[in-house]
Structure formats: structure tokens, C-alpha cells
ZAZAVO-661812 format. One record per atom (N, C-alpha, C): atom name; residue in one letter; residue number from 1; x, y, z. Coordinates in Angstrom, 1 decimal, decimal comma. Atoms other than C-alpha are relative to their C-alpha. Example, Ala and Ser with C-alpha at 12.3 -4.5 7.8 and 13.67 -1.06 7.14 Angstrom:
BEGIN
  at  aa    i      xx      yy      zz
   N   a    1     0,9    -1,2     0,0
  CA   a    1    12,3    -4,5     7,8
   C   a    1     0,9     1,2     0,0
   N   s    2    -0,9    -1,1     0,0
  CA   s    2    13,7    -1,1     7,1
   C   s    2    -0,8     1,1     0,8
***
This chain:
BEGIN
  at  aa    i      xx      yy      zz
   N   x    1    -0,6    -1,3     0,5
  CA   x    1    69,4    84,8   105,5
   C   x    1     1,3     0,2     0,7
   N   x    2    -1,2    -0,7    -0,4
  CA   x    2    73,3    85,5   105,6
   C   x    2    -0,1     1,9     1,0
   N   x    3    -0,2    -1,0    -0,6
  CA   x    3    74,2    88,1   108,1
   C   x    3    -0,1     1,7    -0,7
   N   x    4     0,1    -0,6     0,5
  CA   x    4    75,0    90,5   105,8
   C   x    4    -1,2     0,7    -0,8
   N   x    5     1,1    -0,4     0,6
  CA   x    5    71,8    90,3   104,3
   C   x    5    -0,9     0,5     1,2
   N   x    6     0,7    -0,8    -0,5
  CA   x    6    70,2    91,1   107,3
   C   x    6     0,5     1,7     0,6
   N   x    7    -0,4    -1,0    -0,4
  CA   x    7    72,4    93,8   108,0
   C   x    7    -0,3     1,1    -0,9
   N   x    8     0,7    -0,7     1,1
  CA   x    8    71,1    95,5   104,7
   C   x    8    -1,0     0,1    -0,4
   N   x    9     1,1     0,0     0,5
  CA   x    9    67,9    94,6   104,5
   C   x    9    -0,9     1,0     0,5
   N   x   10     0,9    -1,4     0,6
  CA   x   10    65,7    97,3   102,9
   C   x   10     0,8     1,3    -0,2
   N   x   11    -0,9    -0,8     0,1
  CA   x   11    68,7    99,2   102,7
   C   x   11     0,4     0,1    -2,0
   N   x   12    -0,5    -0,1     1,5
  CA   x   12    69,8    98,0    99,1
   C   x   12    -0,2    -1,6    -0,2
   N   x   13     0,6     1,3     0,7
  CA   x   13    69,0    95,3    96,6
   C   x   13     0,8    -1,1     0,6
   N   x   14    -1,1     1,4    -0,1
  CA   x   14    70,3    91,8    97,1
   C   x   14     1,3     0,0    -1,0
   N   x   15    -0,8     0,6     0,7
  CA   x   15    71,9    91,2    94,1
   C   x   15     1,1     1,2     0,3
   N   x   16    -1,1    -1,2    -0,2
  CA   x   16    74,2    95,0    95,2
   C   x   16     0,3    -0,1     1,2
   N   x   17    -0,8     0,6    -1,4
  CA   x   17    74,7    93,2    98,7
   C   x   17     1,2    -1,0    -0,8
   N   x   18    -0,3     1,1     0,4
  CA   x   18    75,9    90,2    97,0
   C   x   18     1,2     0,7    -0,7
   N   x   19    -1,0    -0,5     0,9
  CA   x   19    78,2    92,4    94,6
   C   x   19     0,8     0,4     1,1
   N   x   20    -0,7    -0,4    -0,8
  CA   x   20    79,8    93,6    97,8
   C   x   20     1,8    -1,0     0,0
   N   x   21    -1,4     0,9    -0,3
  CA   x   21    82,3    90,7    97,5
   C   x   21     0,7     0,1    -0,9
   N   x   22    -0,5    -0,9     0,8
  CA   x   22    83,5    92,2    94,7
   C   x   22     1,6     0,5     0,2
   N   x   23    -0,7    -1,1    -0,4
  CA   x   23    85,3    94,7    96,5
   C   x   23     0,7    -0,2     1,2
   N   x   24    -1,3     0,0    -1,3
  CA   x   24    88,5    95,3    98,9
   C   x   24     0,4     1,2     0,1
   N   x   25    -0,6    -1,4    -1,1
  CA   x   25    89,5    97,5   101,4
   C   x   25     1,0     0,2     0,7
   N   x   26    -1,4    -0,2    -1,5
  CA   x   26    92,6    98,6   103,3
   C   x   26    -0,7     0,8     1,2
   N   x   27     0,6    -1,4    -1,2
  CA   x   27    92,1   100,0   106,6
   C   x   27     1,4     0,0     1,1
   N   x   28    -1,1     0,0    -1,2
  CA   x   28    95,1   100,9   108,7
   C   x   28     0,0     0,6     1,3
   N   x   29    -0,3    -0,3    -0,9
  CA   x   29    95,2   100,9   112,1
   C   x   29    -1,7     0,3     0,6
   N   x   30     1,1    -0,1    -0,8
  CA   x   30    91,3   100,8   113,3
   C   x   30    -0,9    -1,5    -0,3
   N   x   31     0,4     1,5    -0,3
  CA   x   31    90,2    97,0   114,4
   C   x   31    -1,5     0,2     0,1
   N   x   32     1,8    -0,2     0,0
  CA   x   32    86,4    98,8   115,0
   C   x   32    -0,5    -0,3    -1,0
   N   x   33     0,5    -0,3     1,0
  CA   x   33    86,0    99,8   111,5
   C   x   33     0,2    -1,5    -0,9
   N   x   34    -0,8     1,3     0,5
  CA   x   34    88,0    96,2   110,1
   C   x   34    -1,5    -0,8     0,4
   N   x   35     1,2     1,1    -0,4
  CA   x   35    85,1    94,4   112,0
   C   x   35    -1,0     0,2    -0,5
   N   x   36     0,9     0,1     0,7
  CA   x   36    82,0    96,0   110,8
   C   x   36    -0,1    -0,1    -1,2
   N   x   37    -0,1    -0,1     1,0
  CA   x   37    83,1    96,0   107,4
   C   x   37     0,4    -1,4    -0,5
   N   x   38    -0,1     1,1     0,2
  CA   x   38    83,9    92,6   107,4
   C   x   38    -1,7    -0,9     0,1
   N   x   39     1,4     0,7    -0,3
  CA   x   39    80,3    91,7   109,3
   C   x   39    -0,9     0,4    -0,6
   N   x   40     0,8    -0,4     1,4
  CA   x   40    79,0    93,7   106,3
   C   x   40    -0,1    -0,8    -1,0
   N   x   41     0,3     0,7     1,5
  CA   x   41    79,7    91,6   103,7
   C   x   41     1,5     0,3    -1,2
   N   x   42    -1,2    -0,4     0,9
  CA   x   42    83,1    93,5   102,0
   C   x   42     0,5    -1,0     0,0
   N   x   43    -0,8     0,9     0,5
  CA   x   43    84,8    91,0   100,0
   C   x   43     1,4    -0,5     0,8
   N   x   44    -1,4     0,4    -0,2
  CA   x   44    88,2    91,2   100,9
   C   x   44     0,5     1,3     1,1
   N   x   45    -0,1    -1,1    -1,0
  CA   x   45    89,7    93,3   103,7
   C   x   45     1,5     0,0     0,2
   N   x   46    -0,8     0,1    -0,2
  CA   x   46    93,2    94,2   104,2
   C   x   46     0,6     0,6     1,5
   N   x   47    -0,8    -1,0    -1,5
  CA   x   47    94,5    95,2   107,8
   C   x   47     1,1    -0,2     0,6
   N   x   48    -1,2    -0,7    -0,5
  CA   x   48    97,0    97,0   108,6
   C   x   48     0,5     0,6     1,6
   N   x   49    -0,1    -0,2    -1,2
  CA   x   49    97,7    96,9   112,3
   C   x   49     1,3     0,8     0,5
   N   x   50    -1,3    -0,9    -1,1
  CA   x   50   100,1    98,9   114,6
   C   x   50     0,3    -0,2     1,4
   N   x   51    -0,1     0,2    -1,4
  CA   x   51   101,3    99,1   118,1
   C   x   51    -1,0     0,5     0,7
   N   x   52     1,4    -0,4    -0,8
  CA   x   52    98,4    99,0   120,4
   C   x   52     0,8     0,2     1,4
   N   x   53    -0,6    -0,5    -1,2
  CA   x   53    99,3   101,5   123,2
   C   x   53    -1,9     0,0     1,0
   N   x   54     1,4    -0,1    -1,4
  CA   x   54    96,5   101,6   126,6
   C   x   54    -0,5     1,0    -0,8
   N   x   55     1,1    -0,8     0,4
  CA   x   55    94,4   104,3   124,6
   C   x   55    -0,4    -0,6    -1,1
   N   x   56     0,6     0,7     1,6
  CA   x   56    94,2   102,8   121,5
   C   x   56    -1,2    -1,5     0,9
   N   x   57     0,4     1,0    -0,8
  CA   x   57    92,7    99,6   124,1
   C   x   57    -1,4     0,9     0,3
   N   x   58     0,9    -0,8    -0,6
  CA   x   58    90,4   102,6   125,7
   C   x   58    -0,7     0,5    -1,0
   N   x   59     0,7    -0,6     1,0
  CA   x   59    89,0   103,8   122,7
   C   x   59    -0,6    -0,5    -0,8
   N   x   60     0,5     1,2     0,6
  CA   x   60    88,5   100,6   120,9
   C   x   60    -0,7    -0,9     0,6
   N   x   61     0,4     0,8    -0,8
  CA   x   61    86,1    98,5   122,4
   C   x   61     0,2    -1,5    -0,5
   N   x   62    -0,3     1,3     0,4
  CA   x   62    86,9    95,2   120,2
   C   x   62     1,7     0,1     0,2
   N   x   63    -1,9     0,5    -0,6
  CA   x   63    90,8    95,1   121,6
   C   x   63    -0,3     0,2     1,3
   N   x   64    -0,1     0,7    -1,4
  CA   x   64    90,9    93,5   124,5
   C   x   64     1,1     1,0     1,0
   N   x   65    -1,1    -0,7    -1,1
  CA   x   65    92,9    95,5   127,3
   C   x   65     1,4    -0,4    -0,1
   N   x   66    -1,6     0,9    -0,3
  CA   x   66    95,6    92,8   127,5
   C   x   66     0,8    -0,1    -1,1
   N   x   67    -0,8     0,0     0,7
  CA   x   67    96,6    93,4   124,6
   C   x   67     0,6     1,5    -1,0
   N   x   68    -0,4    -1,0     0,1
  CA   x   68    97,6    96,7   124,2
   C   x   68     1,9    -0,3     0,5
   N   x   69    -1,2     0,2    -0,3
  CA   x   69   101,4    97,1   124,6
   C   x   69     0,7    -0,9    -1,1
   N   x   70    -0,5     1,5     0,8
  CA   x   70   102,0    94,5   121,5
   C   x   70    -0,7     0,4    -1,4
   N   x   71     0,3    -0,2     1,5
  CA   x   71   101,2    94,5   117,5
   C   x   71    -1,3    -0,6     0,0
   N   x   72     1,2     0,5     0,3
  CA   x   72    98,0    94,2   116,6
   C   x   72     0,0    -0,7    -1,5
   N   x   73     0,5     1,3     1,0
  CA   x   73    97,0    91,1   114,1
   C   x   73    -1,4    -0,6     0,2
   N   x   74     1,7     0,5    -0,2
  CA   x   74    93,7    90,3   113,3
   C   x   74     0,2    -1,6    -0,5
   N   x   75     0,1     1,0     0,6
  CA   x   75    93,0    86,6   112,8
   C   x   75    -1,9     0,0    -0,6
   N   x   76     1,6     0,1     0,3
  CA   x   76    89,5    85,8   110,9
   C   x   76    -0,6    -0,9     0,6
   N   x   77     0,5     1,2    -0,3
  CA   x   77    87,0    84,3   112,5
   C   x   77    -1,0    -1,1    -0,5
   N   x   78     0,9     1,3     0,8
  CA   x   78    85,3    82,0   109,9
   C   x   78     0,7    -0,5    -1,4
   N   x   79    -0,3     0,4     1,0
  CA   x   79    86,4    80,0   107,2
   C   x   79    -0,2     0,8    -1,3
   N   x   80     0,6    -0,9     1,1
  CA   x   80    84,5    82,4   104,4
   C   x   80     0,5     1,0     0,3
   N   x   81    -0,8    -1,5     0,1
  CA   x   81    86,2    85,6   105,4
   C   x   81     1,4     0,1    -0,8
   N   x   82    -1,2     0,3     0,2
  CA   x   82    89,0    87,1   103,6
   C   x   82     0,8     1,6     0,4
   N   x   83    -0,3    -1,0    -0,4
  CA   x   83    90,7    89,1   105,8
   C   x   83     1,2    -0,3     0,3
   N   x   84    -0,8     0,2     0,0
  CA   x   84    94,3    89,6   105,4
   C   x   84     1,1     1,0     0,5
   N   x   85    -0,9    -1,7    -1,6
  CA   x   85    96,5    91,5   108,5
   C   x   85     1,1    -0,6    -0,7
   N   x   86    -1,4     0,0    -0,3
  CA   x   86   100,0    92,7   108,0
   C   x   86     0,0     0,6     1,0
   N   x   87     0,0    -0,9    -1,0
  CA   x   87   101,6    94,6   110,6
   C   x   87     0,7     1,2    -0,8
   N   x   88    -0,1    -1,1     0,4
  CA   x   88   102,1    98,5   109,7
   C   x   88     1,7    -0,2    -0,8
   N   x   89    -0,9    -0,2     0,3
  CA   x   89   105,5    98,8   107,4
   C   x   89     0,3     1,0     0,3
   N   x   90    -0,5    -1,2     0,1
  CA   x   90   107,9   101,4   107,7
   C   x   90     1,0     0,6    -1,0
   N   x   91    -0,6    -0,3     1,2
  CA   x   91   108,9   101,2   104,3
   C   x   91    -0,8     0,0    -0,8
   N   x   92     0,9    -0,5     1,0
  CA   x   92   106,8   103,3   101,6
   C   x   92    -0,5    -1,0    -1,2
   N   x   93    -0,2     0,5     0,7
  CA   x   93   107,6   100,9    99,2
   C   x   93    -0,7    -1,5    -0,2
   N   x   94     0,4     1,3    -0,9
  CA   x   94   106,4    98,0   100,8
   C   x   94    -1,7     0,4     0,5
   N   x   95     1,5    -0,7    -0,4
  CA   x   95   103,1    99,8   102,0
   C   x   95    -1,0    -0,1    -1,0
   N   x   96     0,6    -0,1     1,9
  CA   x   96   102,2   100,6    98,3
   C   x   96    -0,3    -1,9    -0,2
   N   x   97     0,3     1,2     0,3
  CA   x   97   102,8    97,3    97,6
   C   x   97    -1,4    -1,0     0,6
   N   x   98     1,1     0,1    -1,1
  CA   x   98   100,3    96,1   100,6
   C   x   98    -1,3     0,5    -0,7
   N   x   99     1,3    -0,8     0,0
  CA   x   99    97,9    98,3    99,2
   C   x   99    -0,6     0,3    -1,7
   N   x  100     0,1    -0,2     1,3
  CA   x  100    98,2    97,9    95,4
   C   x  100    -1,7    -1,2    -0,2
   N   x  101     1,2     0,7     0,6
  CA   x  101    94,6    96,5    93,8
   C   x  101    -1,3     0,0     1,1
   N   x  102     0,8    -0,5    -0,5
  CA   x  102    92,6    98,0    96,6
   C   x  102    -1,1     0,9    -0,2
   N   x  103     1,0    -1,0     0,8
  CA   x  103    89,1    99,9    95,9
   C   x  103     0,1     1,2     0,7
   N   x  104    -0,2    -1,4    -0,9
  CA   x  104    89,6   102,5    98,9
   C   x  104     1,1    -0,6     1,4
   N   x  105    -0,9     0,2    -1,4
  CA   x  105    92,2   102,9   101,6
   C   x  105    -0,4     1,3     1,2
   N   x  106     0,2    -0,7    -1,1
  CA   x  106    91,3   104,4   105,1
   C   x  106     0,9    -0,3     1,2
   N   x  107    -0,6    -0,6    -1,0
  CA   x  107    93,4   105,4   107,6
   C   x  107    -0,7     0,8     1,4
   N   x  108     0,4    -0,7    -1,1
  CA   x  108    93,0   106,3   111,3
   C   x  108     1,4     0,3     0,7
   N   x  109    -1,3    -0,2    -0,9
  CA   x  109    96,7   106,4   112,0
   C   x  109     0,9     0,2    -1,6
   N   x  110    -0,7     0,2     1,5
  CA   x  110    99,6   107,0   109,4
   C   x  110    -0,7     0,7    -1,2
   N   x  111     1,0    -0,8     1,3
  CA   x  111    97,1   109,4   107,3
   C   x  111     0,8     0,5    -0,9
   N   x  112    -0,8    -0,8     1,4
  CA   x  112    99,5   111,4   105,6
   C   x  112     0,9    -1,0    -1,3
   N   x  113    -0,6     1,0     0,9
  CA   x  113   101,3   108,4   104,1
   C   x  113    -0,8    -1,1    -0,7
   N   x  114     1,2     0,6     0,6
  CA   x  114    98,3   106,4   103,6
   C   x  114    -0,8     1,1    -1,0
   N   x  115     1,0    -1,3     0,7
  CA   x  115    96,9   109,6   101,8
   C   x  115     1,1     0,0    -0,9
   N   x  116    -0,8    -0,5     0,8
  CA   x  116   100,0   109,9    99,8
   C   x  116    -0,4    -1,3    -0,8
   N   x  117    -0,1     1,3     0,3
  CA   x  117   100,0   105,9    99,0
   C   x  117    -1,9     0,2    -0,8
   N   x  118     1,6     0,0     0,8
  CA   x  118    95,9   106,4    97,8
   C   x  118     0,2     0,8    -0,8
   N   x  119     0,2    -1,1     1,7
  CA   x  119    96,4   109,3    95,4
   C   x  119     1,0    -0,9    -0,9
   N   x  120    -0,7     0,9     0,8
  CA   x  120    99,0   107,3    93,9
   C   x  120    -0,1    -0,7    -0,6
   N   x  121     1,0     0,8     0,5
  CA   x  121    97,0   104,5    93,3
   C   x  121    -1,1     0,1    -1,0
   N   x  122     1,3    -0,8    -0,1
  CA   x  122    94,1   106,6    92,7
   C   x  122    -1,2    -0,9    -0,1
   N   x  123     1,3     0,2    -1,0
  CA   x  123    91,5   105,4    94,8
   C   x  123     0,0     0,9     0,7
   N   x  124     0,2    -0,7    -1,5
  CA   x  124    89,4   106,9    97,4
   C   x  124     0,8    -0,2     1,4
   N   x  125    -0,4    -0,5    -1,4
  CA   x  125    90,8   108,0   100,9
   C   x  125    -0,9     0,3     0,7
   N   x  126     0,6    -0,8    -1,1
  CA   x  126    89,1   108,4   104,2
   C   x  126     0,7    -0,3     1,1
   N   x  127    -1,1    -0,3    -0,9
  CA   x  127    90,9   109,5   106,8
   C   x  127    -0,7     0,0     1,7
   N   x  128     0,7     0,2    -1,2
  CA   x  128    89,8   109,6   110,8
   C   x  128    -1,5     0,9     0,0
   N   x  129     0,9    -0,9    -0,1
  CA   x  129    87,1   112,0   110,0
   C   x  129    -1,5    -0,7    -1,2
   N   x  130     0,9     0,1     1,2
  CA   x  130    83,6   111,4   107,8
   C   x  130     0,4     1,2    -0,7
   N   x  131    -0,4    -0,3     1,4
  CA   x  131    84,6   112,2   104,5
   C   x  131     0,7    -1,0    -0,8
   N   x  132    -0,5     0,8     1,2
  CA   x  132    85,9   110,7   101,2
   C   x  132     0,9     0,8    -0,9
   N   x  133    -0,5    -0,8     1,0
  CA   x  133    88,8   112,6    98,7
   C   x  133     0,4    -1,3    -0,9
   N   x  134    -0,7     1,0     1,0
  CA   x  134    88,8   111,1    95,7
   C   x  134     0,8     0,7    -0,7
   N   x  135    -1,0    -0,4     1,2
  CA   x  135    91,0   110,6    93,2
   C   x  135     0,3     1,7    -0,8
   N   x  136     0,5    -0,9     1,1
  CA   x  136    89,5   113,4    90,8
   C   x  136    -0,5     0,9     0,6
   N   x  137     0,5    -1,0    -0,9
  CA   x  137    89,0   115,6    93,7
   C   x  137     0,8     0,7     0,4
   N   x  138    -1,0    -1,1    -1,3
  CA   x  138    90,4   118,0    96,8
   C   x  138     1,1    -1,2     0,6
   N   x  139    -1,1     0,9    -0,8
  CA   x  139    93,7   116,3    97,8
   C   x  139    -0,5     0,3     1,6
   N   x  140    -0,4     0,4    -1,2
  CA   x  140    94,0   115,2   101,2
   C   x  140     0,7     1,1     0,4
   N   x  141    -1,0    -0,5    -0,2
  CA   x  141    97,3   117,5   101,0
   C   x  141    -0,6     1,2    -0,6
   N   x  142     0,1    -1,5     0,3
  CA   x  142    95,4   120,5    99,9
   C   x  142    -1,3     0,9     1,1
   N   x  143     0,7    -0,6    -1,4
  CA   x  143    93,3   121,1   103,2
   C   x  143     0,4    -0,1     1,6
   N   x  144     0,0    -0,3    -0,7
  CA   x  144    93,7   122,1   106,3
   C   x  144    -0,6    -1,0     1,1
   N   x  145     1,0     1,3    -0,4
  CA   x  145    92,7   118,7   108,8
   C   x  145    -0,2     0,5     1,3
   N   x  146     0,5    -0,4    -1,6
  CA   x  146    91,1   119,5   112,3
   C   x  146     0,5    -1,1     0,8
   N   x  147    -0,3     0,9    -1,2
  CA   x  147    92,3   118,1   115,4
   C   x  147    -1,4    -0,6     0,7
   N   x  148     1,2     0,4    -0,7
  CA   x  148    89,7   116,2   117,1
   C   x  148     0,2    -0,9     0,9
   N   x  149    -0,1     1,0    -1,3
  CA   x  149    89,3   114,4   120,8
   C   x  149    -1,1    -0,7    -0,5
   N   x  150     1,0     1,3     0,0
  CA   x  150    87,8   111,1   120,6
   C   x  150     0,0    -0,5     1,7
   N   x  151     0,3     1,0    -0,7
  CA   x  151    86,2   109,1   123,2
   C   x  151    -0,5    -1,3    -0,1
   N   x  152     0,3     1,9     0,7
  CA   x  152    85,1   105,5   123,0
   C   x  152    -1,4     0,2    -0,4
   N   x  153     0,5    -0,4     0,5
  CA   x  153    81,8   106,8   122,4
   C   x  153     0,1     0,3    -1,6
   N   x  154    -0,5    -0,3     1,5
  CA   x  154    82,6   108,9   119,2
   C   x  154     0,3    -0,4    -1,0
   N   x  155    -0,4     1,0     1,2
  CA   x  155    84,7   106,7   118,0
   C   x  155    -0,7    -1,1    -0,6
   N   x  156     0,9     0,9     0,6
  CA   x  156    82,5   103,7   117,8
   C   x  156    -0,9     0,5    -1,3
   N   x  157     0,7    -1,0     1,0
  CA   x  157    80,0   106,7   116,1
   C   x  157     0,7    -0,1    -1,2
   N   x  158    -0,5    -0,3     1,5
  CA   x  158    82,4   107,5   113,4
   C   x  158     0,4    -1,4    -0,5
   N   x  159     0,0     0,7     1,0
  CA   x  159    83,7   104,2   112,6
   C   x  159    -1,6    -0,8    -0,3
   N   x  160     1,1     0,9     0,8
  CA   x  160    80,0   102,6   112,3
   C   x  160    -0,5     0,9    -1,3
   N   x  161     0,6    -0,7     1,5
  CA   x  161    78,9   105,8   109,8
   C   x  161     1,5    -0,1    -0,8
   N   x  162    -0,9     0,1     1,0
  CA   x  162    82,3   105,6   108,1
   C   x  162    -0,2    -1,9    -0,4
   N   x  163    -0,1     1,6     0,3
  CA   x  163    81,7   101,5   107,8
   C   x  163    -1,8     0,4    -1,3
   N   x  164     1,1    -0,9     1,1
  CA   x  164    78,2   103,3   105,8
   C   x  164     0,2     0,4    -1,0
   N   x  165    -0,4    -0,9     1,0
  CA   x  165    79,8   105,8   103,8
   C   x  165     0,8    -1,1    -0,7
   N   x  166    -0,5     0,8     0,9
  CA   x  166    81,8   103,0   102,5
   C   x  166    -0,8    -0,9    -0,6
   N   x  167     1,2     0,7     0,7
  CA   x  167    79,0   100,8   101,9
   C   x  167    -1,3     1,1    -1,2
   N   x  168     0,6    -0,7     1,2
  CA   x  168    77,3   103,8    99,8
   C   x  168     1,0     0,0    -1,2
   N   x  169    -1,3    -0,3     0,9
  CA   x  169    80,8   103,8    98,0
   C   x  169    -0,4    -1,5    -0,8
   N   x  170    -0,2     1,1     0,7
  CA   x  170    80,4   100,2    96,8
   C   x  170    -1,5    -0,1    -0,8
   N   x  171     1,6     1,0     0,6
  CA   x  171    76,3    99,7    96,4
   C   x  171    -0,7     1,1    -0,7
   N   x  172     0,6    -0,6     0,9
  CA   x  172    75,9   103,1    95,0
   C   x  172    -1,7     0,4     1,0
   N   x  173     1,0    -0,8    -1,2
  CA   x  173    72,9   103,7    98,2
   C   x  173     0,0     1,4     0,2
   N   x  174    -0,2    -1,4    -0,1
  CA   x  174    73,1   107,6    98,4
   C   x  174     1,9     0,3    -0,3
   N   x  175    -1,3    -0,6     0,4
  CA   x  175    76,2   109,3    98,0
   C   x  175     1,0     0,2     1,5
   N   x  176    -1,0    -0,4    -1,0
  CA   x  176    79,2   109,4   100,7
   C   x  176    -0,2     1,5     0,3
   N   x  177    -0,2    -1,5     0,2
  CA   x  177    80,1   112,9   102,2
   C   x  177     1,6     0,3    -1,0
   N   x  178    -0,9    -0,6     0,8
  CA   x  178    82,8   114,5    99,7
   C   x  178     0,6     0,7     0,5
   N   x  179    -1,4    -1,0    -0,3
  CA   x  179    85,8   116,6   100,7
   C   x  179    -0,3     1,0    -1,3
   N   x  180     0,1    -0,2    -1,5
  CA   x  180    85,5   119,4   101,6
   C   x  180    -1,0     0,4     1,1
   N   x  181     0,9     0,2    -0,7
  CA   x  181    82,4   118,8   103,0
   C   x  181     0,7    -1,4     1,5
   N   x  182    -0,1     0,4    -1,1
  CA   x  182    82,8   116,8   106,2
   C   x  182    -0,7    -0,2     0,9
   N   x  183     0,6     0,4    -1,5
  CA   x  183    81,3   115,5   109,6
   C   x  183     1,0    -0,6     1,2
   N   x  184    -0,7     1,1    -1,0
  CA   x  184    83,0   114,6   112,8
   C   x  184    -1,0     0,3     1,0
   N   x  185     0,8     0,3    -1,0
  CA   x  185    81,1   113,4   115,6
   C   x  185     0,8     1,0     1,0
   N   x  186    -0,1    -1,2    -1,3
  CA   x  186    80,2   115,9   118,9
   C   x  186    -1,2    -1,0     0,7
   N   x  187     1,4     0,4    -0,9
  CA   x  187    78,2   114,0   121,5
   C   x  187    -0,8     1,0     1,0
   N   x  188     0,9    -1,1    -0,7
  CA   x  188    77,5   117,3   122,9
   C   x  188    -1,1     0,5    -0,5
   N   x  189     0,7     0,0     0,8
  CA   x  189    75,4   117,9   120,2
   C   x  189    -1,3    -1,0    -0,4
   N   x  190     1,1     1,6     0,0
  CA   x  190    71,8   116,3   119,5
   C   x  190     0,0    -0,8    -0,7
   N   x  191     0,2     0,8     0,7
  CA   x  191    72,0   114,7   116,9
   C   x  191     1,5    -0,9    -0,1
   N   x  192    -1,2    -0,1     0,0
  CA   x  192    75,8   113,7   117,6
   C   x  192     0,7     0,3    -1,5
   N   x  193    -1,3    -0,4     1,2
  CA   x  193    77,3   115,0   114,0
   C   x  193     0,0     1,5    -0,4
   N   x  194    -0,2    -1,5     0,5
  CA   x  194    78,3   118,3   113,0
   C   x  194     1,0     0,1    -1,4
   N   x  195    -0,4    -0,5     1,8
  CA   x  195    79,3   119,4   109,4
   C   x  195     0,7     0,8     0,0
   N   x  196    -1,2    -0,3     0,4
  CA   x  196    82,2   120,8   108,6
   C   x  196     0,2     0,5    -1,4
   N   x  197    -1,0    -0,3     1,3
  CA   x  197    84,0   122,8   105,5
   C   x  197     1,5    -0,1     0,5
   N   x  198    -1,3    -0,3    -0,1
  CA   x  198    87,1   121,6   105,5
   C   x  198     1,1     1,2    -1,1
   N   x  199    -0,2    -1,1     0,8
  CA   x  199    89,3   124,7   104,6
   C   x  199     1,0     0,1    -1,1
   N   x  200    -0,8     0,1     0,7
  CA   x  200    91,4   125,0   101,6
   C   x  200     1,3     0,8     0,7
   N   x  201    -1,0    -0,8    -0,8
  CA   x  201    95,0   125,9   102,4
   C   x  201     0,3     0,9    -1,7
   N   x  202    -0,4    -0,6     1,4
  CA   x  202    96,1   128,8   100,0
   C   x  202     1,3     0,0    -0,6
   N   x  203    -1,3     0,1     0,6
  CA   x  203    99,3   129,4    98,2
   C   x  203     0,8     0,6     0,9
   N   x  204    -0,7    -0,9    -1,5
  CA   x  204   100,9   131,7   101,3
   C   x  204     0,0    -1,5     0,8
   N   x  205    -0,1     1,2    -1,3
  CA   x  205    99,9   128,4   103,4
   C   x  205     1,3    -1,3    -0,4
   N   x  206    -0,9     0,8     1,0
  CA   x  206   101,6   126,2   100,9
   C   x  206     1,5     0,0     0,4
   N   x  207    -1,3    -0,5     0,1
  CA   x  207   104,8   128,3   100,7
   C   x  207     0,4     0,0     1,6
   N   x  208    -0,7    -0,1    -1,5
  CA   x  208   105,2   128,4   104,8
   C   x  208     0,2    -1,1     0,2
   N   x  209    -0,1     1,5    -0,9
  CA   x  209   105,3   124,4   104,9
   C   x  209     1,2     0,1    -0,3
***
């Protein structure tokens, strides 16, 4: 039994594991989320790396210390993967392009331009928080986004349920959370997640940007 299959099993049919290869994902700028979604089974993976400063190192437990201070590039490690790192552009134009024929783009860094670059496309968006805005939904740019402290904890939390929520996205397993419903991880909390309305901004909020 492929990994993937036991990483699903009893979770969802075979043959809607199997369909996973199907499907491609951008993820920019989170090497956590890149990994389990690759040791899931997602077809094709696109990542989009950035400069890894010492927190990004402290918060990520798959980046190595030593290499903080320097561009992050993923190499694959098996012949059957197809996981294809640029390093972050700083040309819109060039980004899109990167990210054209994608099923969902998620962002943990660069949100607003990665959010602009996904409605464009129109695919799903998820951004550092659990949630999904799709296409045919609550923009990105029409709510109000919470600040949130991560710790290495946390983070591992949110990218392994956001590496979930995308796997309901492809196999059709339950349903993702929807914007502007939401969850971000609280380890103070027992269960660590807490649910969220993210808030609509109104036309006064609009007019003051």
C-alpha cells in the first residue's frame, strides 16, 4: 500500500485517493504545508519560496536552521513526485503566469497578491488562516483579516488541517470551512481551534482605504 493510501485509509475511496493526481496546487511561501500535501498524494505542486529569515526557520520545523538567511528551493525527493519550486517573483505578471492552470492557490506570505492573482484566475484561495474564498464567493478583499501570533506549535496545527481542508476540496470528503466562516488555531484553548466570523468591511470601510 502507497503512502498515500495509507494516509487516507477509511478516510475516502481509493479510486478519489487515486484521482488526487489529477490535481495542482500553488502554495507560496509555507515548506510545512508543501510537504504534507505532497506526502498526500496531490498531483502536482507548485512552490513558491521566499527569503527564509531565523523565524520563518523557528516556526517551520521542516527548514533546517542553516538555512534561514537564503532563498528557499525545494528539491523533490523521489523520482514520482512533481513538485515544481520557483523562487517568489516580484513581478505580477510573472506570478500569474507561475500560477496559471492551478486548482487552488494558498498563501502564507504575499496574501494580498496571491489573493488578487486567485480571483483572477478564479480558483480557490486560502490564506494563513483555516478558510477557503472562492471564486463565486466573499472576496478575500471584502473582509476584514485578523492578525494572529503563531508559534511552531500552531503552525504545524494549521498547516496539517489546512493540508485536510484541501484534501476535502479535491475528494469531495466533507466540506472545507467557507469564508466568512473561519478557524485559527489557540493552543490555550481545549480543543486547539476557535471559530471565527470573519467580518465584512462596509462601504465607510471601503471609502477610508
Amino acid at each position: 500500500m502507497s503512502m498515500k493510501l495509507i494516509f487516507w485509509h477509511g478516510m475516502a475511496d481509493e479510486d478519489k485517493i487515486e484521482y488526487l493526481k489529477k490535481f495542482s496546487v500553488a502554495i507560496i511561501g509555507s515548506r510545512m504545508l508543501m510537504e504534507l500535501l505532497w506526502r498526500g498524494g496531490v498531483g502536482c505542486i507548485r512552490y513558491i519560496g521566499d527569503y527564509v529569515t531565523p523565524n520563518d526557520a523557528r516556526l517551520d520545523a521542516t527548514i533546517h536552521p542553516l538555512e534561514a538567511n537564503d532563498y528557499d528551493v525545494f528539491h523533490p525527493m523521489s523520482s514520482d513526485s512533481c513538485v515544481i519550486s520557483y523562487p517568489y517573483p516580484w513581478d505580477y505578471r510573472e506570478l500569474k503566469r507561475q500560477l496559471k492552470g492551478i486548482d487552488v492557490v494558498v498563501a502564507h506570505r504575499h496574501m494580498e497578491v496571491a489573493a488578487r492573482v486567485a480571483e483572477e484566475l478564479g480558483v480557490p484561495f486560502i490564506p494563513d488562516i483555516i478558510t477557503t474564498f472562492l471564486p463565486d464567493g466573499i472576496s478575500f478583499f471584502d473582509v476584514e483579516y485578523p492578525r494572529i501570533k503563531l508559534d511552531p506549535i500552531s503552525y504545524a496545527l494549521t498547516c496539517s488541517i489546512q493540508a485536510g481542508e484541501i484534501m476535502r476540496i479535491f475528494t469531495g470528503y466533507h466540506l472545507p470551512a467557507i469564508a466568512p466562516t473561519a478557524y485559527v488555531v489557540d493552543t490555550r484553548i481545549e480543543n486547539y481551534l476557535k471559530r471565527i466570523q470573519l467580518r465584512i468591511k462596509d462601504e465607510r470601510d471601503e471609502g477610508e482605504d
